[in-house]
Structure formats: C-alpha cells, structure tokens
C-alpha positions as CSV (number, residue, x, y, z in Angstrom):
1,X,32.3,-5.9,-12.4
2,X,29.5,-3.4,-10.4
3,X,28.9,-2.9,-7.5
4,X,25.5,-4.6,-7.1
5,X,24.9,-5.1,-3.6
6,X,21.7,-2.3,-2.1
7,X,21.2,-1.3,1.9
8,X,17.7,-2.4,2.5
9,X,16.8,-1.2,5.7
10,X,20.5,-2.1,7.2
11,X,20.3,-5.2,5.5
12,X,22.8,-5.6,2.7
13,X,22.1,-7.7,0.1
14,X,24.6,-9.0,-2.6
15,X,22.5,-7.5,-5.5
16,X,19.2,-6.3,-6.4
17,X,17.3,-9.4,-7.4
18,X,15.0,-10.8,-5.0
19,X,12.3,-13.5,-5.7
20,X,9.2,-12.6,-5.5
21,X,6.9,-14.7,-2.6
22,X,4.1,-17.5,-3.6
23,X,6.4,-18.2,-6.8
24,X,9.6,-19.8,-5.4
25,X,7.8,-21.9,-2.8
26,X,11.1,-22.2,0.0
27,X,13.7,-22.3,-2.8
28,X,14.8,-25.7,-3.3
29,X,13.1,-26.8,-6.5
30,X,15.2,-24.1,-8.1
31,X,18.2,-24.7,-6.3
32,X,18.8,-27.6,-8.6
33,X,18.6,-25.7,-11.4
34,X,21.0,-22.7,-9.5
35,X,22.9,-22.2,-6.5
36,X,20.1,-19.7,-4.5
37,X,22.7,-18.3,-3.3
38,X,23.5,-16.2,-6.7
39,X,20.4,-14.3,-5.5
40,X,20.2,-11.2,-3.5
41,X,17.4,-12.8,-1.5
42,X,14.2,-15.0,-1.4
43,X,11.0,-13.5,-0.5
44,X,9.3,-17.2,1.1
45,X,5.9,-18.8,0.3
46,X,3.0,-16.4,2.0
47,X,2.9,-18.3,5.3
48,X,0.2,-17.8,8.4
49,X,-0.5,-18.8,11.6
50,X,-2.0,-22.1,11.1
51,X,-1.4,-24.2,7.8
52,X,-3.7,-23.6,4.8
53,X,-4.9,-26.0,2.0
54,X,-5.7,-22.5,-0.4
55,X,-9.0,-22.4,-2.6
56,X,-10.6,-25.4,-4.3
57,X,-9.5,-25.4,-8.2
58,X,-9.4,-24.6,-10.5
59,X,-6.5,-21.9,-9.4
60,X,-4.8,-20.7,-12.3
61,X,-5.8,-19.0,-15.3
62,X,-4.3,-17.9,-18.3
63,X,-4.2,-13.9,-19.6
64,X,-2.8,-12.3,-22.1
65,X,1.2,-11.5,-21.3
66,X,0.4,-13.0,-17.9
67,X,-1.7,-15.3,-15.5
68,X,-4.6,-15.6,-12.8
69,X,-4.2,-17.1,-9.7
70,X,-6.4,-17.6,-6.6
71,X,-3.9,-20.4,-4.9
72,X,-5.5,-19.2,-1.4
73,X,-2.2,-18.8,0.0
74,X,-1.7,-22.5,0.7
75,X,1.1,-23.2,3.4
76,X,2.3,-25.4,5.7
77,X,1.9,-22.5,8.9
78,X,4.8,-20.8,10.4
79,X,6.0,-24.0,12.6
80,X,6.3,-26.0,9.9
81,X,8.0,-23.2,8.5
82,X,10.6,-22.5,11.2
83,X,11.0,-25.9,11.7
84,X,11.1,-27.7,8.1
85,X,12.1,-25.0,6.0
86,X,14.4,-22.0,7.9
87,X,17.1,-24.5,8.7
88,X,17.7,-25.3,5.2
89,X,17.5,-21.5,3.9
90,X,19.8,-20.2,6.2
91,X,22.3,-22.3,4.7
92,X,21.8,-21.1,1.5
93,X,23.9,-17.8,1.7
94,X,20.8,-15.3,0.6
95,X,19.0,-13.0,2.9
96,X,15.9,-14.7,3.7
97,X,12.2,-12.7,3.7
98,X,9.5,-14.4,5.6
99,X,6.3,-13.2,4.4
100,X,3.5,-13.3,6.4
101,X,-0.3,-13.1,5.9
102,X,-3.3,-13.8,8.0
103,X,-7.2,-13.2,8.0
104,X,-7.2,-11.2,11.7
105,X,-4.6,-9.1,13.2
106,X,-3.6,-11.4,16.1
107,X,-3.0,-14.0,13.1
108,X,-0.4,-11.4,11.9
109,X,1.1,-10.7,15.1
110,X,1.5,-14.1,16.4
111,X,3.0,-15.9,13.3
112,X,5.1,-12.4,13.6
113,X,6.1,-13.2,17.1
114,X,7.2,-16.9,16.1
115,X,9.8,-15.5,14.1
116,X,11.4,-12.7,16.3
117,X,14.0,-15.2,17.5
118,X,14.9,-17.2,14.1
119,X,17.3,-16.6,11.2
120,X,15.1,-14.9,8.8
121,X,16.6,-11.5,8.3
122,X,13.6,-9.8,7.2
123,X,9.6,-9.6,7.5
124,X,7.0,-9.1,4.8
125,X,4.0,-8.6,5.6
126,X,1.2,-9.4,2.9
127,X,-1.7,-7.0,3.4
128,X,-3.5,-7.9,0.3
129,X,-5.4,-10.3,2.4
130,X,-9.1,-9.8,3.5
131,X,-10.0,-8.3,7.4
132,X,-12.6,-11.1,8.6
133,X,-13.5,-8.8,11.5
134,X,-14.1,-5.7,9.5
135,X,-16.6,-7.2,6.8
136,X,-13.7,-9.0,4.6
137,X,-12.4,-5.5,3.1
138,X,-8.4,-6.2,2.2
139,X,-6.2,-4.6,5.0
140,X,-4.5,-2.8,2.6
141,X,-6.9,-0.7,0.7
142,X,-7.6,2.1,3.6
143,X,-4.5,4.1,4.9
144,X,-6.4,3.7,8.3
145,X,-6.2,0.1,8.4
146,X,-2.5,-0.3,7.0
147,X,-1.7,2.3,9.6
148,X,-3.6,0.4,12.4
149,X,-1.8,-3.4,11.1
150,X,1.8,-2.2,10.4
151,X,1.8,-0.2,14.0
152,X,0.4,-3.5,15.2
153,X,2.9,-5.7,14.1
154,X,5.7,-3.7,14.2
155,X,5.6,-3.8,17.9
156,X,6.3,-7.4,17.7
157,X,8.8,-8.0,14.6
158,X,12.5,-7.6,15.6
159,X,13.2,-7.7,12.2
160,X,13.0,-4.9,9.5
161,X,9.4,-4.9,8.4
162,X,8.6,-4.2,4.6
163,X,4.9,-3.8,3.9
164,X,3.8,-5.3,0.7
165,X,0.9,-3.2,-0.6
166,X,-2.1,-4.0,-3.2
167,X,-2.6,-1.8,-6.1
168,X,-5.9,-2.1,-5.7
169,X,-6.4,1.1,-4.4
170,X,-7.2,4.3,-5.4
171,X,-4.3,6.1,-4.1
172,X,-1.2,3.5,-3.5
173,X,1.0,7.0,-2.6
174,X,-1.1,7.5,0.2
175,X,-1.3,3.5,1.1
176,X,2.7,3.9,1.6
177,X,3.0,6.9,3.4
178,X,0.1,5.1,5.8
179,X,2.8,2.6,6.3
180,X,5.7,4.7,6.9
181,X,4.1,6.8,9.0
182,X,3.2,3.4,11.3
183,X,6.6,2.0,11.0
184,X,7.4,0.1,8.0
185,X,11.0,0.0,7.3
186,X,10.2,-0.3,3.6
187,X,7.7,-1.0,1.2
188,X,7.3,-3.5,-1.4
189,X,4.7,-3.4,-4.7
190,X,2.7,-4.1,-6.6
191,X,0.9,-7.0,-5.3
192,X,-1.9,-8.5,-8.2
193,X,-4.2,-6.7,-10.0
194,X,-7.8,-8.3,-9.5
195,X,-8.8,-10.0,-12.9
196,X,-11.4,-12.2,-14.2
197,X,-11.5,-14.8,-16.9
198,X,-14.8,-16.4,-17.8
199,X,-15.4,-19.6,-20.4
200,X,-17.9,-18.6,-23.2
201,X,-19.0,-22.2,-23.4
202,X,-19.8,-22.9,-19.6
203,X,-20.7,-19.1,-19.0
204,X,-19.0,-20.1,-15.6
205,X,-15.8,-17.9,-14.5
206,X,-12.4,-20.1,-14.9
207,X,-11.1,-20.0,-11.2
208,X,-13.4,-21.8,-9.0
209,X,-12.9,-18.4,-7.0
210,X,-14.1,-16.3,-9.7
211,X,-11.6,-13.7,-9.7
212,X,-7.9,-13.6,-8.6
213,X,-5.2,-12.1,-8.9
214,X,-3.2,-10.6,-11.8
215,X,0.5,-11.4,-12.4
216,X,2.7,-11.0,-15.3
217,X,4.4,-8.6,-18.0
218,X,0.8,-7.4,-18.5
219,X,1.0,-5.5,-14.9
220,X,4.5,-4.0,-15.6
221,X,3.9,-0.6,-16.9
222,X,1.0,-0.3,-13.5
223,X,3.3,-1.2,-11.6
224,X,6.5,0.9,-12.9
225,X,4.2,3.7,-12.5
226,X,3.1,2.9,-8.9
227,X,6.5,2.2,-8.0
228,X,7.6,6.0,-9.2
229,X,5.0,7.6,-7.1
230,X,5.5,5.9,-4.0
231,X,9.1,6.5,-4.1
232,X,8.4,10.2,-4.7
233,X,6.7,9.9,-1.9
234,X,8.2,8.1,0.9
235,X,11.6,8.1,3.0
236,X,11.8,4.7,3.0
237,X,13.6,2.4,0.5
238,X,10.8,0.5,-2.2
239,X,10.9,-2.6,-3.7
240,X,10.0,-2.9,-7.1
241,X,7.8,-6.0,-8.4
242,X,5.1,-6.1,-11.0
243,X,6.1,-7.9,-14.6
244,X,10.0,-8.2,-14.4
245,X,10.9,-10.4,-16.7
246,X,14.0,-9.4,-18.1
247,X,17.2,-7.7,-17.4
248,X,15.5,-4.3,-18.9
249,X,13.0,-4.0,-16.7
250,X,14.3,-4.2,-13.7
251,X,16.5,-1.3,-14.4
252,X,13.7,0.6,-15.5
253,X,12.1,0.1,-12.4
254,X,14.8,1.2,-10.6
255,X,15.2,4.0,-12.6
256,X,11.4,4.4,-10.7
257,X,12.9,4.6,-7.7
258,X,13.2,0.6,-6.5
259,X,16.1,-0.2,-4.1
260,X,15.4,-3.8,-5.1
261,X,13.4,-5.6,-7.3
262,X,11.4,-9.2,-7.0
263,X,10.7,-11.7,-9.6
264,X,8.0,-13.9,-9.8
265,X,6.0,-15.4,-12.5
266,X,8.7,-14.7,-15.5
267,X,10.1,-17.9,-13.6
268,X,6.9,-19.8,-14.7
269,X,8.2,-19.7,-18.5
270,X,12.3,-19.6,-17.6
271,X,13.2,-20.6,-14.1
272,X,16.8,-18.8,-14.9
273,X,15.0,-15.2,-15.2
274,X,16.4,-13.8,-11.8
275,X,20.5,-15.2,-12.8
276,X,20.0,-14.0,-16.3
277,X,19.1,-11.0,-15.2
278,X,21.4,-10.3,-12.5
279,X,24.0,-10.9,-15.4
280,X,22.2,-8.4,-17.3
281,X,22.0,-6.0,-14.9
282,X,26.5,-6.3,-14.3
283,X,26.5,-6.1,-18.0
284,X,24.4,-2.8,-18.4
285,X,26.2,-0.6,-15.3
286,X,30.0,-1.8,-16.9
287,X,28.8,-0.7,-20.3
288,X,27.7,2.4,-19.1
289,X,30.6,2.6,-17.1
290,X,28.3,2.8,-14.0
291,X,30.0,1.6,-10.5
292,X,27.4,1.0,-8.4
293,X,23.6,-0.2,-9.4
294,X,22.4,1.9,-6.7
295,X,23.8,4.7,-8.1
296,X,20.5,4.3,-10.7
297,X,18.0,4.0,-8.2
298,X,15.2,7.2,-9.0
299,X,17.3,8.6,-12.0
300,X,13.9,9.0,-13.9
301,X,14.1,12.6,-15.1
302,X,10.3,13.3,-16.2
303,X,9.7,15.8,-18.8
C-alpha cells in the first residue's frame, strides 16, 4: 500500500480525505455507517460564539450536478460544542477541525479563544460570512479585511489556523496571499458559489433567503482552477474542496496543488464517498507504482 498520510501545517494526517464542514454535522450519524476514524480528518459543523437556529426555510435547493443551500449556519455555539461534541471526537482517532464563523470579529476571536485549551487539533476559520459592522460585505472578499481577521485571530488560536476563503471574489490568488501574509498556516477553498433558483409558477425565489450557496460537481472545474492558482501562489499548504465526488477528482485536484482534500455534498447521494475514495486514491498511487500521494501534490504540468 501508499503512503497516504500529508504534513498539514505539522499536523500529520493518516491520508488526504477530510470532510468537508456543514455536511458531516460532528460525525456520528456516519459513524454508523463507518469507523470515522478511516478518515484523515473531520472539518466540524460551522460553529460561533453563541448558538444559531440558521435561516427560516425553505434552505435547500436543487441545481443541476449540485445543490443550494442557505442553512444560516445553524449550531449549537462553541460550549455546547466543547462540551457535548469534542469529547466524543477526540475519541474517534481522526484529526479534528473546528471551524469557526461569526458576524463581528470579537465573535471570531472569542469562540477562537474557547478552543485554545481543547483537543481540536486544528482551526478553520469560515470567512464567507457577512461583517455586520462594515455594512454586511463578506470578510473574505477584500484582501484588507482577510488580512485584518486572520492577523486578528491568529493572535488568539494556539492551533494551526487554515483560512477557508470564498470564491466569490475577483481575485482568490490575492485573497490567499492576504491570508498568508497575516498568518494563516494554510488555506482551504472553494467555499460556495452564490446561486439562485426561482419557481416559474410562484415567480418567488426557492430559498426563503433568495440566494445561497452553490455546492456540488457543478463547482468542480471553478474550483480545480482556483485551487491551481492559489497554490502557485502561496507558501503555504492548500486544501482542496469544491465538487469531489469521486476518487478521480481528488487526485486531480491535487495534481492542482491540494495537500488535502474535503468532501462534502457527494455524501448527500453516497454517504461512503470519502472511504470509497480513499480506497481509490491507494489503488491509483500502487498502480502507478507511486509511494507516496504527496508525491502528486502540484504535478500539473500546463502546456
């Protein structure tokens, strides 16, 4: 067999395959289908300071090759989190990603301090979520204000930070080399492209929110892309996400330049996708008599 374990910003994980946050809830639905443990890591339920009950529905919306969704990060809050959920996940033998989202940046800070002292071996913060105190604009789609949160909370997170940015930029390149240059220890995208569905009958949008965000194998080739120039762009290791659904893709996106990869709503349809394809993955490096799976990482030669 490979070598599949990857060095994420001194954090080894057993392989590549992380799931993908806001699609695995905490893990333990799945755990009955699957040890967890198989995995390389979790990336947990977006959780902030205080507990959320999301946006009214309807929150989900079909697409073609993919889905809508406008949840409103719904969560229990990071005490409830540390308290109900951790315990359990730290027994699970998987590296453990804590991702973290809020509407200010002392929300981000303080449910980033809560965490400095647990077992969660790694911090992601969501910055696809909208400033209240600077008009509502996402922090993530100025390289001023991903510089000005990631510098923020870095000072508080004694874990290794990985900043997950929004493609809805103009420029994601620049968005990750804001982040580096603040602190990030990695980065992770894409997050959802913004989308809209609308009933021809009602003339009304489908998600009580009227747009949301944009998930599936739709997204993939946006999100290979993105994931290419980022990594041709910064130091720091990237984590692929964006449409995985399949064993395939995730090598092509390390091929990109992804360390790691994170699946998400491929496990709507088949909640084996991330064992099937960390099978597929083994199977691929032996037949191409391949040690390591990091030795694949960036191999992309462009004409």
């Amino acid at each position: 067999m490979a070598d599949l374990r990857v060095n994420i910003a001194g954090v080894e994980l057993k392989n590549p395959v992380i799931t993908a946050s806001g699609t695995y809830g905490f893990g333990r639905e799945y755990n009955e289908f699957y040890p967890i443990s198989r995995l390389g890591g979790i990336s947990c339920k977006g959780t902030t300071l205080n507990p959320r009950f999301g946006n009214p529905p309807v929150r989900i919306a079909e697409t073609p090759s993919g889905i809508l969704n406008s949840v409103g990060l719904q969560n229990p809050g990071v005490e409830s989190f540390v308290k109900d959920e951790l315990p359990w996940l730290s027994e699970q033998g998987t590296v453990v990603i804590a991702n973290i989202a809020g509407s200010t940046p002392d929300e981000y800070c303080k449910a980033v301090e809560r965490l400095a002292d647990t077992s969660v071996d790694m911090v992601e913060l969501n910055i696809s979520c909208p400033n209240v105190k600077e008009g509502g604009a996402s922090f993530g789609t100025s390289c001023a204000s991903v510089e000005s949160i990631t510098s923020m909370v870095k000072k508080v997170c004694k874990q290794p930070l990985i900043v997950k940015l929004t493609p809805n930029v103009t420029d994601i390149a620049e968005i990750a080399a804001a982040a580096e240059a603040a602190g990030a220890d990695a980065v992770s995208l894409i997050n959802t492209l913004t989308g809209m569905r609308i009933d021809i009958n009602s003339r009304r949008p489908i998600l009580h929110n009227n747009v949301g965000g944009m998930s599936g194998p739709a997204v993939f080739p946006v999100a290979v892309r993105m994931v290419w120039q980022v990594a041709n762009r910064v130091k720091i290791p990237v984590i692929g996400m964006g449409g995985i659904a399949k064993w395939q893709d995730a090598v092509e996106m390390m091929l990109a330049g992804a360390s790691a990869i994170q699946v998400g709503t491929a496990m709507f349809s088949d909640a084996y996708a991330p064992v099937k394809i960390i099978d597929g993955l083994n199977e691929y490096l032996d037949k191409n008599g391949i040690e390591s799976v990091s030795e694949i990482v960036g191999k992309v030669q462009p004409w």
